[in-house]
C-alpha positions as CSV (number, residue, x, y, z in Angstrom):
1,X,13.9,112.5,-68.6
2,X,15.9,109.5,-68.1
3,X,12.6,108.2,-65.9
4,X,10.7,108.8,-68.3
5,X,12.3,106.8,-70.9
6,X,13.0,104.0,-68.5
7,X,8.7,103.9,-68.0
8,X,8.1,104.1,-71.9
9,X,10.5,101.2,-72.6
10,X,8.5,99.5,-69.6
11,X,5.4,100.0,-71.9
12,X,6.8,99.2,-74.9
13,X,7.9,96.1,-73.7
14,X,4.9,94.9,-71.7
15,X,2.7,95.9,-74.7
16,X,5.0,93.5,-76.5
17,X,4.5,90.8,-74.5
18,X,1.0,91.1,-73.9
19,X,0.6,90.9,-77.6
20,X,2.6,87.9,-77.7
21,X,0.3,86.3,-75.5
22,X,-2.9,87.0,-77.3
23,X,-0.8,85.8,-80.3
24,X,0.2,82.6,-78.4
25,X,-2.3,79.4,-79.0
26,X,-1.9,75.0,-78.4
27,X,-4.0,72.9,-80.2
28,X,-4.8,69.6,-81.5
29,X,-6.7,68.9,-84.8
30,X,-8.1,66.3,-87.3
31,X,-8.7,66.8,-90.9
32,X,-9.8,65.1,-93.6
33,X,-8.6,65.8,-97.0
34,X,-8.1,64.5,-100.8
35,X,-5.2,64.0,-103.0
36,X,-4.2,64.8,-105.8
37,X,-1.3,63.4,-107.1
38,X,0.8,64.1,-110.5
39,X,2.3,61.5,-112.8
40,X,5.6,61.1,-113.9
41,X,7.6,59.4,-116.4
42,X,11.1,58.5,-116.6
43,X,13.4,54.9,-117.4
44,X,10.9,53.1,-119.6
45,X,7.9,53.6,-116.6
46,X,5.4,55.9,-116.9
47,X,3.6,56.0,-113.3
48,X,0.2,57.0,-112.4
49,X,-0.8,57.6,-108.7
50,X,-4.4,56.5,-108.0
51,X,-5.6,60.5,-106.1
52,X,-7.7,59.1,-102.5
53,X,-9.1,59.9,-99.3
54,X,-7.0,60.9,-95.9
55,X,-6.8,62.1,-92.9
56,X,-4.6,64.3,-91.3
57,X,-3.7,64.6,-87.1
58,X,-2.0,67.8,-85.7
59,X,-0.4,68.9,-82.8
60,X,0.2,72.6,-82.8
61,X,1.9,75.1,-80.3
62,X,2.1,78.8,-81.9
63,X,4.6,81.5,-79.6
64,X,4.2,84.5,-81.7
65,X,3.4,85.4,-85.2
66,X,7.1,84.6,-86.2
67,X,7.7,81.3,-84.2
68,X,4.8,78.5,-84.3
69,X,5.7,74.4,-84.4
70,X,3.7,71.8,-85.8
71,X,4.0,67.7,-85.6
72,X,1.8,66.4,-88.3
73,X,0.6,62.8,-88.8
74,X,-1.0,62.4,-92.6
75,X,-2.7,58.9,-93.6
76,X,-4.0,58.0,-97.0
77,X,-4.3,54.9,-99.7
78,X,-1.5,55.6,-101.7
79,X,-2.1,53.0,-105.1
80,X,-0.1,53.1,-108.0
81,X,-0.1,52.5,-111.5
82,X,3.0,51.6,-113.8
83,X,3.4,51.1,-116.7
84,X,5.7,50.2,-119.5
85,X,6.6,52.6,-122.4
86,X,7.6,49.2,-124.3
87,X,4.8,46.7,-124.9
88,X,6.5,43.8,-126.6
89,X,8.3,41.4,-125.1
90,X,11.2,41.0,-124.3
91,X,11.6,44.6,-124.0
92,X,8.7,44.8,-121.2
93,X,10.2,41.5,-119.4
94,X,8.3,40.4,-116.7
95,X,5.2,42.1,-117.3
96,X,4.4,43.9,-120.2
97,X,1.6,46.3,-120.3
98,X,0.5,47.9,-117.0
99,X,0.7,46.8,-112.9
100,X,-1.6,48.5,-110.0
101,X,-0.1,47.7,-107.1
102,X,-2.3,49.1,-104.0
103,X,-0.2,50.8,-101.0
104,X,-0.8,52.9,-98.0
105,X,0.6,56.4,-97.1
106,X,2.1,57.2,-94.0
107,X,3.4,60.6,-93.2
108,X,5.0,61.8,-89.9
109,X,6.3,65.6,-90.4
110,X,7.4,68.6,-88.2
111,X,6.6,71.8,-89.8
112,X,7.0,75.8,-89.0
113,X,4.1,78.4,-88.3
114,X,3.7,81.8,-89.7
115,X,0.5,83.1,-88.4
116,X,-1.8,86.4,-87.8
117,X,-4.5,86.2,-85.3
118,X,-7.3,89.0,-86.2
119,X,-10.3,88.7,-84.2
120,X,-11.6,85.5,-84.7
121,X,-9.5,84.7,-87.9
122,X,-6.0,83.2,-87.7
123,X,-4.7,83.1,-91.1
124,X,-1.3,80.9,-91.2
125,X,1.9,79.6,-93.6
126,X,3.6,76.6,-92.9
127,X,6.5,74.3,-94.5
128,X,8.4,71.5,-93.1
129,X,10.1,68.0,-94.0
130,X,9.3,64.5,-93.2
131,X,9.2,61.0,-94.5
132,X,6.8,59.0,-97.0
133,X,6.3,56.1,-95.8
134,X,4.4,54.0,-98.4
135,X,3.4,50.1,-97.4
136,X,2.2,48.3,-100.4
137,X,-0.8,45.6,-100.3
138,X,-0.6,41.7,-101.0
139,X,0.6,41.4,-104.6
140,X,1.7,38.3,-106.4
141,X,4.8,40.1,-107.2
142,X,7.9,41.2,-105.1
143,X,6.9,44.6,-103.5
144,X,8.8,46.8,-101.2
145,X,8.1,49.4,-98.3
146,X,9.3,52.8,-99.5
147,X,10.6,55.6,-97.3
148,X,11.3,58.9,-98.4
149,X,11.9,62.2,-97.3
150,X,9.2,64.5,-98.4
151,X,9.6,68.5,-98.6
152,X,5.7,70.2,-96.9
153,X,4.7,73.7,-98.0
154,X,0.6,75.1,-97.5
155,X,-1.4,78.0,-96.1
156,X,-5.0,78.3,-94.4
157,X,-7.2,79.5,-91.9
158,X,-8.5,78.9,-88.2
159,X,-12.0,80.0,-87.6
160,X,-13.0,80.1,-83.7
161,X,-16.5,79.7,-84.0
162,X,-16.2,78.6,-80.0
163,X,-14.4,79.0,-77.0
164,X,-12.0,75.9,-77.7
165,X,-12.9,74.6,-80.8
166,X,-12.8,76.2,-84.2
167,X,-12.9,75.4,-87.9
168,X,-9.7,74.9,-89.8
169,X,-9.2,75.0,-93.7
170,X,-6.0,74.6,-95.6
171,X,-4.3,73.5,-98.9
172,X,-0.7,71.7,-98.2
173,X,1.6,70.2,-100.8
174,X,4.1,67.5,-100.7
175,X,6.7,67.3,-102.9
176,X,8.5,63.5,-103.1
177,X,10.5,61.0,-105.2
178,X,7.8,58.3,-106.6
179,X,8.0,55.5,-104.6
180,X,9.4,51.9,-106.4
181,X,6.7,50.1,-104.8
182,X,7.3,46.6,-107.6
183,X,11.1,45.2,-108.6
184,X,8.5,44.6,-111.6
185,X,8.8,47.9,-113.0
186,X,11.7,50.8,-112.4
187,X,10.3,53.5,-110.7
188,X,10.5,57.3,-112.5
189,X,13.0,58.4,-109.6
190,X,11.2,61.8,-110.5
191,X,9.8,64.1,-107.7
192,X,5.9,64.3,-107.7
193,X,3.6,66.5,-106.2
194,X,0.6,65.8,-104.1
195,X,-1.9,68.5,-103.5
196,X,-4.2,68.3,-100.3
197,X,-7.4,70.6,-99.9
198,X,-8.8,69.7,-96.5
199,X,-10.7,71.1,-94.0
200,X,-11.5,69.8,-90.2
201,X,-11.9,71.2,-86.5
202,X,-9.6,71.7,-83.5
203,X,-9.2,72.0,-80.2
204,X,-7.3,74.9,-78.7
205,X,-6.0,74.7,-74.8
């Protein structure tokens, strides 16, 4: 008896493992997605993100359905719009009325994997941290490089059409203080949320 039980726990455990390794996957993949971005409003500004264009580089190593890692690198024009709820002067002192100032969005992360794989479907979960990096353009005004910490949270799909590469399609969200990219205007300090539908291919190892 005690064999016995000795050899089944011997199954048990190399059926576990050899399901971990069917389960296990490295890849690298670049997306491209569009944002969209929500307003907010808050110490006499009201500010309006422009929504854009990016691009989105990962580098993914998945151990088992419970325990995947990701490092992220996001990229996207990032312009914004602010304007003053007081249009007289000298309430609205310097600029009354509205400033664009253009910027650009830069967006290292690391981020955790929950993921199934089901024949040639890998549906996943995923959140993370990082840092918003916003540069602004040339302005005649004083402007300022913002860096914040940004919270990630999304969900998709791999599709392995071939051996190595594969179709991937996901929604993540990024939730982050609005950058003060002018001294011009006060920023909202209120958390905004920017939505990213994408799709792109990857490689798997």
């Amino acid at each position: 008896m005690k064999i016995l039980m000795q050899g089944a726990f011997v199954v048990v455990v190399a059926a576990a493992l050899c399901g971990a390794t069917a389960q296990a996957q490295t890849d690298v993949a670049l997306s491209g997605f569009r944002t969209f971005t929500s307003s907010s409003s808050g110490f006499g500004t009201q500010q309006t993100p422009s929504n854009s264009e990016g691009g989105l580089l990962e580098v993914r190593h998945i151990v088992n359905p419970l325990v995947g890692f990701e490092f992220s690198y996001s990229f996207a024009e990032a312009n914004e719009t602010y304007t003053s709820s007081t249009s007289t002067p000298p309430n609205c002192y310097p600029i009354c009325g509205s400033l664009e100032v253009s910027g650009k969005a830069n967006e290292p992360a690391i981020n955790w994997l929950f993921s199934v794989k089901k024949g040639n479907i890998r549906p996943f979960a995923l959140g993370g941290v990082g840092l918003m990096i916003t540069v602004p353009g040339n302005s005649p005004y004083t402007i300022n490089t913002v860096v914040r910490p940004v919270f990630i949270y999304g969900g998709g799909l791999d599709w392995s059409s071939l051996p190595h590469f594969g179709l991937r399609l996901q929604v993540r969200g990024n939730m982050t203080k609005a950058p003060n990219l002018s001294d011009e205007f006060t920023s909202t300090t209120k958390y905004t949320q920017i939505y990213e539908p994408m799709a792109g291919v990857y490689y798997r190892f």
